[in-house]
N, C-alpha and C positions, 0 to 999 in steps of 0.2 A: 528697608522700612516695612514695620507691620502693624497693624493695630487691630484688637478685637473685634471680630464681626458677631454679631448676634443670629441674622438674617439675611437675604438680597432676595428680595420676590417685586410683584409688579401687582398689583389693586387700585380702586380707585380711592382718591385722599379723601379722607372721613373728616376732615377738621378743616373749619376756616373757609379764606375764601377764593379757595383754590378746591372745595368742593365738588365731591362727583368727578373731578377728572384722573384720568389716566395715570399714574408716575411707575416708575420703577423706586423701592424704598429698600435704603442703603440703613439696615440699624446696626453702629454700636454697640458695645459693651462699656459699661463707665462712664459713671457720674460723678459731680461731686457735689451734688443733693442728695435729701435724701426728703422728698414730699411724702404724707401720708397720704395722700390720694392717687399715688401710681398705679395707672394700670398697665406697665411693662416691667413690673418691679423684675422680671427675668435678665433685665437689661442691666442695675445697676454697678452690678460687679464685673471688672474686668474680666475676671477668672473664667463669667460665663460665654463670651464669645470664644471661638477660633483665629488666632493669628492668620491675617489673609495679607500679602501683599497688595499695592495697588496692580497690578498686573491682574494678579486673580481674582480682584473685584470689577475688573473693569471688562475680564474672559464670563464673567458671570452672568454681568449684564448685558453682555452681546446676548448670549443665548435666551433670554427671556423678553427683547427689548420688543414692542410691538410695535405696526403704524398709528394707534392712536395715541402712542405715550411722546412727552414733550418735554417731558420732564422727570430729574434724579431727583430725586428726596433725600437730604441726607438727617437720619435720626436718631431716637438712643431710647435711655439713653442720653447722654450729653455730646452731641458730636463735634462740639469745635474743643473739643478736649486732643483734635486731629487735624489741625487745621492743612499743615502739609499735605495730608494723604488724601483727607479731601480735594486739594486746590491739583493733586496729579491725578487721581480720577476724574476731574473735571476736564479737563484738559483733552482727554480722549475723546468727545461727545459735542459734538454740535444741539446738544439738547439744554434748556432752561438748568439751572442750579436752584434748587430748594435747601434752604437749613431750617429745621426744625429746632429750636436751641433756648435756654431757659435767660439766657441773655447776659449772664455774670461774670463773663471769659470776654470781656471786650478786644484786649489785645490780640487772644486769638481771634476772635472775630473778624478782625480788621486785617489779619492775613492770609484770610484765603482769595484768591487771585481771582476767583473768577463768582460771583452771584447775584442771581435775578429778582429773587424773593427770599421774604424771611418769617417766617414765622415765630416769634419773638414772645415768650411768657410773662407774663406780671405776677410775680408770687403774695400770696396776701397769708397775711401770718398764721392764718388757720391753715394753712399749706404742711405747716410743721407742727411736732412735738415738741412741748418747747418752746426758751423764748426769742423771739424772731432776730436773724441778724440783720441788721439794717443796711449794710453793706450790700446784701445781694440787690435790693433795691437802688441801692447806688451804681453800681455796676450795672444792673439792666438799663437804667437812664441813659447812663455812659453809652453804651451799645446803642441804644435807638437814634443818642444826638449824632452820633456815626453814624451809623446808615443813612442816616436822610441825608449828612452833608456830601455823603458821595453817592445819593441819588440814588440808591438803592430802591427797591418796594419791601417795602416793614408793613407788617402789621401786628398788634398785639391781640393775645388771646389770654385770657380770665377765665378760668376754671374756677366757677363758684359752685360749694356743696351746700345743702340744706342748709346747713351748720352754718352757712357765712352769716355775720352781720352786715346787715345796710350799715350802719355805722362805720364799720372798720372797712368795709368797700370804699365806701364815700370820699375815707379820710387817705387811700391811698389814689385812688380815680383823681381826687384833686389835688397832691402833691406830683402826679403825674403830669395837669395839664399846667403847673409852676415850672415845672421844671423842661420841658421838651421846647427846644429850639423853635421848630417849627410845626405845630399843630395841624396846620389847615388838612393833609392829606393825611393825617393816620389815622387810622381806622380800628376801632377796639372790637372782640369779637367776645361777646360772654360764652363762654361753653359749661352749659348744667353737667355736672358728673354723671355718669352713666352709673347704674340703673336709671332708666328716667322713670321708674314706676314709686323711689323716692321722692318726687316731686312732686307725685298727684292729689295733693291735700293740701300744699302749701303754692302750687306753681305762680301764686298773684307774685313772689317775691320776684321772680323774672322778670316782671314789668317792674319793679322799683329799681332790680339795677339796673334794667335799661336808661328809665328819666333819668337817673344818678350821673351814667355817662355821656348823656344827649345832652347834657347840659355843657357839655368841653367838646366832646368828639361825635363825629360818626361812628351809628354801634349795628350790631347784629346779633341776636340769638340764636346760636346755632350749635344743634345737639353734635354730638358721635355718630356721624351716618352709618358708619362702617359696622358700627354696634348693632344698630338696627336692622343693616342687611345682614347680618352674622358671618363679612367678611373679616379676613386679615385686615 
């Protein structure tokens, strides 16, 4: 078995709230989105990673693995596009499982064997060119009401651009909290698109998707750290 690798390095997570710490970050090659707001758009095509065995991703991560890291990240990229190669690198490592994943792959989702956390996307139709498949949103609900029933930690992240409307935020934030099994523990996290220097005119809109989501969920605003410190 092989599947495209983009990357294997080790930084701290820029996004959400598993911020600031430590991981080793496993990225793919291959999606099958295609968001006009990527910033790994190097990720999307298979072609661009190298076929690695699990073996050679898991020889990789020995050599770079530190005492403060606790955690594999696996990303893209779409990474449960691998849900096997994932669940047999896992298997080597007594460390946390992270997916990074846009949420639309439920059944993959739901066989990789082994994960801690998830960081789970909510796509809003300004995401795309184009007019929105309602499906991917169907499939992300899918995936969350999964995770919670088997106790996973999910949380979702909302990448809002200048460009988003409060309206069209509003109108999926609250088909979101119709639809989710169980609310009480999930946690929405807005992420403003990097440049953050796009926002310094209009940043009041930050606090309106916050009350938008405080009204169903626990929210947080939290930039692209990793931008900011001009890490990987």
């Amino acid at each position: 078995m092989k599947a495209p690798i983009i990357e294997i390095f080790s930084s701290f997570q820029g996004e959400g709230l598993l911020i600031g710490e430590r991981q080793i970050f496993v990225r793919f090659a291959g999606c099958n989105l295609n968001c006009n707001y990527c910033d790994t758009s190097d990720s999307k095509l298979e072609k661009s990673g190298t076929l690695m065995t699990p073996d050679e991703v898991v020889g990789q991560i020995r050599k770079i693995i530190t005492p403060d890291c606790k955690t594999i990240s696996f990303t893209g990229g779409e990474p449960s596009l691998y849900p096997d190669f994932i669940s047999m690198v896992s298997e080597e490592f007594n460390l946390n499982i992270m997916l990074e994943t846009n949420g639309t792959l439920p059944e993959n989702i739901d066989s990789i064997k082994k994960l801690d956390i998830v960081s789970l996307d909510i796509k809003l139709p300004e995401h795309f060119d184009g007019d929105f498949d309602n499906s991917i949103f169907l499939n992300e609900i899918k995936s969350l009401n999964l995770l919670i029933t088997k106790s996973i930690n999910v949380y979702c992240k909302v990448v809002v651009l200048p460009s988003t409307k409060i309206k069209s935020f509003k109108e999926v934030v609250e088909k979101l909290s119709q639809n989710i099994s169980n609310k009480s523990n999930l946690k929405i996290i807005i992420q403003p698109s990097s440049p953050l220097g796009e926002w310094k005119d209009i940043n009041f809109k930050l606090f309106e998707f916050s009350e938008v989501v405080g009204q169903y969920f626990e929210v947080s605003t939290i930039p692209q750290i990793h931008k900011i410190l001009d890490i990987e």
